[in-house]
C-alpha atoms as a printed R data frame, in Angstrom:
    type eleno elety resid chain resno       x       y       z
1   ATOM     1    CA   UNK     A     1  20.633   4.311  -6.323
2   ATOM     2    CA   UNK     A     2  23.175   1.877  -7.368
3   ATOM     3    CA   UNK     A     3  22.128  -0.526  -4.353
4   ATOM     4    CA   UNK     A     4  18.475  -0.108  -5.890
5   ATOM     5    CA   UNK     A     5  19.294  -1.019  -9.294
6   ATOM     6    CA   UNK     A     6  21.372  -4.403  -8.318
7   ATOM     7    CA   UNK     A     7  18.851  -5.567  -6.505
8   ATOM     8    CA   UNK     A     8  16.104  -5.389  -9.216
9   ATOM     9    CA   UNK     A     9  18.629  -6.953 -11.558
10  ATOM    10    CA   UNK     A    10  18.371  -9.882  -9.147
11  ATOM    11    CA   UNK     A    11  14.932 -10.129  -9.156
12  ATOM    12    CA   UNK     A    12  14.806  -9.768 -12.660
13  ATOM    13    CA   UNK     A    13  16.963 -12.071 -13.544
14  ATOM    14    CA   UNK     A    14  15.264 -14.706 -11.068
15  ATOM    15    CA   UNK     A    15  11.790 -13.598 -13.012
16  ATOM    16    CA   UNK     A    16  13.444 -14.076 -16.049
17  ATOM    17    CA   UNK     A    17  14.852 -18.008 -15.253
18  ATOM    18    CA   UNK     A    18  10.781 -18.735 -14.581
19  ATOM    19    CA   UNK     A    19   9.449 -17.342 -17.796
20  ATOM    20    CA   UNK     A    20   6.771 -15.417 -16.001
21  ATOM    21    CA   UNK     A    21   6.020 -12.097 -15.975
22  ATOM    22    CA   UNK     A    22   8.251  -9.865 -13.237
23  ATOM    23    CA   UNK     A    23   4.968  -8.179 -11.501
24  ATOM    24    CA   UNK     A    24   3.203 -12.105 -11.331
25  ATOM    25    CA   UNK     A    25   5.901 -14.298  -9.912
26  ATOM    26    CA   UNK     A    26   5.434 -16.048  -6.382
27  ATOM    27    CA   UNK     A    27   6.220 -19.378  -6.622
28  ATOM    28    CA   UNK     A    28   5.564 -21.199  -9.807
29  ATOM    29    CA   UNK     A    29   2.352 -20.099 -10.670
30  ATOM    30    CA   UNK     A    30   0.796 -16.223 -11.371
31  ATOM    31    CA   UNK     A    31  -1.648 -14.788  -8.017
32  ATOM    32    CA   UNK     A    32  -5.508 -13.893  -8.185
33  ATOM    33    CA   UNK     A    33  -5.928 -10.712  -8.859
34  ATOM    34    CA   UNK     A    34  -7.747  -8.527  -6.569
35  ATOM    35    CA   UNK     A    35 -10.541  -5.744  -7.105
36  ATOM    36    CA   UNK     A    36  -8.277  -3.146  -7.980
37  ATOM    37    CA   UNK     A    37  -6.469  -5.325 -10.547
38  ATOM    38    CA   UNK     A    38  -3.367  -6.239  -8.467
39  ATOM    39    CA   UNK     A    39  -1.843  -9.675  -7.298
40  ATOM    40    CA   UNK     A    40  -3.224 -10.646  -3.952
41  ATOM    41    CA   UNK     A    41   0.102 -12.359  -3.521
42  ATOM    42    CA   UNK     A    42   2.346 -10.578  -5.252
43  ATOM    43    CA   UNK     A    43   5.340  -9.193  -3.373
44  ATOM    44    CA   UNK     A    44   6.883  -5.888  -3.700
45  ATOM    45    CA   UNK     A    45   9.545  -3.965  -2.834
46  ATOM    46    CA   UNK     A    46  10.104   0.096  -1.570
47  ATOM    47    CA   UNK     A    47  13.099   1.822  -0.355
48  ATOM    48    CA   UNK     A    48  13.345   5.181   1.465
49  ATOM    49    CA   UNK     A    49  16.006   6.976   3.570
50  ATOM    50    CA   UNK     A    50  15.654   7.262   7.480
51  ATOM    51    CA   UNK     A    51  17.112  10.185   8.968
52  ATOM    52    CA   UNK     A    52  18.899  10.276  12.095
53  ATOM    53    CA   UNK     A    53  19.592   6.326  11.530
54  ATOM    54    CA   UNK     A    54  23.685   6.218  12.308
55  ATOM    55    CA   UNK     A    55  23.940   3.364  14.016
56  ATOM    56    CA   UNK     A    56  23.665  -0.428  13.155
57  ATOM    57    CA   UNK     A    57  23.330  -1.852  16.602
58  ATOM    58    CA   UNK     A    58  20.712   0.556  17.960
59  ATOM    59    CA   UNK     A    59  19.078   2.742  15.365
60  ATOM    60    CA   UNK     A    60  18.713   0.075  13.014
61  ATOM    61    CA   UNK     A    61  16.612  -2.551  14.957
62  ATOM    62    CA   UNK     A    62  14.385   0.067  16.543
63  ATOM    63    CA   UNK     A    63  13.789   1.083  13.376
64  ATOM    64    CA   UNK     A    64  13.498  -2.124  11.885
65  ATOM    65    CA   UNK     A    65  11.267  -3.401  14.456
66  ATOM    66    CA   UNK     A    66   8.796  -0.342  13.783
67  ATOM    67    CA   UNK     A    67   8.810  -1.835  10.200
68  ATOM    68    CA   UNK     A    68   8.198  -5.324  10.346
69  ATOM    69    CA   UNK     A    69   4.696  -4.712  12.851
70  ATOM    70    CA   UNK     A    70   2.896  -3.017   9.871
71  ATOM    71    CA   UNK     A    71   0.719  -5.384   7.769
72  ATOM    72    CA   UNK     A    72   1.581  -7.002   4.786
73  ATOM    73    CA   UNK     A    73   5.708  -6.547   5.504
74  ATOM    74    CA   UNK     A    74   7.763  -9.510   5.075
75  ATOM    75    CA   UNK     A    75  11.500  -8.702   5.605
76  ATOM    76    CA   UNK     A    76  13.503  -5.212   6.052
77  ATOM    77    CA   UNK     A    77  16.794  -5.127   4.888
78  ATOM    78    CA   UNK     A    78  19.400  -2.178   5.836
79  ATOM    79    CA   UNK     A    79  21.126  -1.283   2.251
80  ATOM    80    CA   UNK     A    80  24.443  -1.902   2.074
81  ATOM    81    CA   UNK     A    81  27.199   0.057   4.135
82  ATOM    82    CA   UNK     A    82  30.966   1.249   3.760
83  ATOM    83    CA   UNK     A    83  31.899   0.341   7.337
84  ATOM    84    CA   UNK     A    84  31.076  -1.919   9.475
85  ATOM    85    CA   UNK     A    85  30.273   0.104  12.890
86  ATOM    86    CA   UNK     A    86  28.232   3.187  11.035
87  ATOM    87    CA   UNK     A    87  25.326   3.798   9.087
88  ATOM    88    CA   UNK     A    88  26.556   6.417   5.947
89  ATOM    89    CA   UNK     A    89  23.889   4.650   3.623
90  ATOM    90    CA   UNK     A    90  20.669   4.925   5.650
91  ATOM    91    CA   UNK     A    91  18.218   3.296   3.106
92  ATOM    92    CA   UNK     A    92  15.846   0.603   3.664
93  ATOM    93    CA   UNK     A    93  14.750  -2.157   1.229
94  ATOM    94    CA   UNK     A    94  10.779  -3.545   2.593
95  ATOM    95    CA   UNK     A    95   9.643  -6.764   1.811
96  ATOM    96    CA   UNK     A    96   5.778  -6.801   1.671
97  ATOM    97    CA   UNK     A    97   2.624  -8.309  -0.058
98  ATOM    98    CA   UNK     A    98  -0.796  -6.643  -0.067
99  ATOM    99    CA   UNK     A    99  -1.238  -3.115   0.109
100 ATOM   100    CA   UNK     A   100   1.273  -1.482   2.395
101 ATOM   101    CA   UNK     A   101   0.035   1.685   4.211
102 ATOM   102    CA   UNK     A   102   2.832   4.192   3.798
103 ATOM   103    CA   UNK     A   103   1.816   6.633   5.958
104 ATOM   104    CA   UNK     A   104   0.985   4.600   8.794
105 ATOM   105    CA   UNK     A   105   4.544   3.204   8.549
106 ATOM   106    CA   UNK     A   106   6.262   6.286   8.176
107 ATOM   107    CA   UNK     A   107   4.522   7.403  11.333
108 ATOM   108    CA   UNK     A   108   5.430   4.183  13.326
109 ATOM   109    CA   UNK     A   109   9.075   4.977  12.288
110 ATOM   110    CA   UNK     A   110   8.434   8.629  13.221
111 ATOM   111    CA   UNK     A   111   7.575   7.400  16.830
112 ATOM   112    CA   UNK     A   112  10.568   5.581  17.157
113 ATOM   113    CA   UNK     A   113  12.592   8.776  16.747
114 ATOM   114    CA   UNK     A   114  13.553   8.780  13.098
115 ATOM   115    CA   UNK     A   115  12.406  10.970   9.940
116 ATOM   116    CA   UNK     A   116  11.469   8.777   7.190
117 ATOM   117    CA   UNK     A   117  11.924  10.303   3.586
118 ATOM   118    CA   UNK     A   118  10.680   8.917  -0.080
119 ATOM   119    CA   UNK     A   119  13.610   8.412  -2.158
120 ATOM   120    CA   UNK     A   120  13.386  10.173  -5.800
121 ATOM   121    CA   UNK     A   121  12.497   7.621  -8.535
């Protein structure tokens, strides 16, 4: 949670140097809004734990490379860790625009080996 929370004071803080609205910012200008009233462009950002991900040289990219074939995804960051050599935080931060199909990701992840779980707001 408090990985979460620094990170969207980042972002915020980089929406609040542009004077544009947080949900509206990609570049200098606000996106087109699509039919169901959401930016086109607009990127967004989910976290959620992976089970059975303890290892940064070998879990990690498998499951990171299940990640960044679904639509829409952008970048896939591991959140950050106590040691170097093993994963005790394993969270996920996912980059995307569009509409990201949750399901179909957590099942891509699920082939890989790995239980995907949503993190409580």
């Amino acid at each position: 949670m408090k990985y979460r929370l620094s990170l969207a004071c980042v972002c915020l803080s980089v929406c609040l140097a542009c004077d544009q609205p947080a949900e509206r910012v990609v570049g200098n200008k606000p996106d087109a809004e699509s039919s169901d009233g959401t930016a086109k462009n607009e990127m967004q950002l989910v976290s959620f734990k992976v089970e059975g991900m303890t290892c940064p040289s070998g879990c990690y990219p498998t499951v990171r490379s299940a990640i960044v074939k679904q639509e829409g995804v952008l970048d896939v960051e591991l959140a950050p860790q106590k040691k170097e050599d093993v994963i005790d935080n394993p969270v996920v931060f996912v980059k995307y625009k569009g509409k990201l199909d949750m399901d179909k990701m957590f099942k891509a992840i699920e082939r890989v080996g790995f239980e995907p779980q949503a993190l409580p707001n």
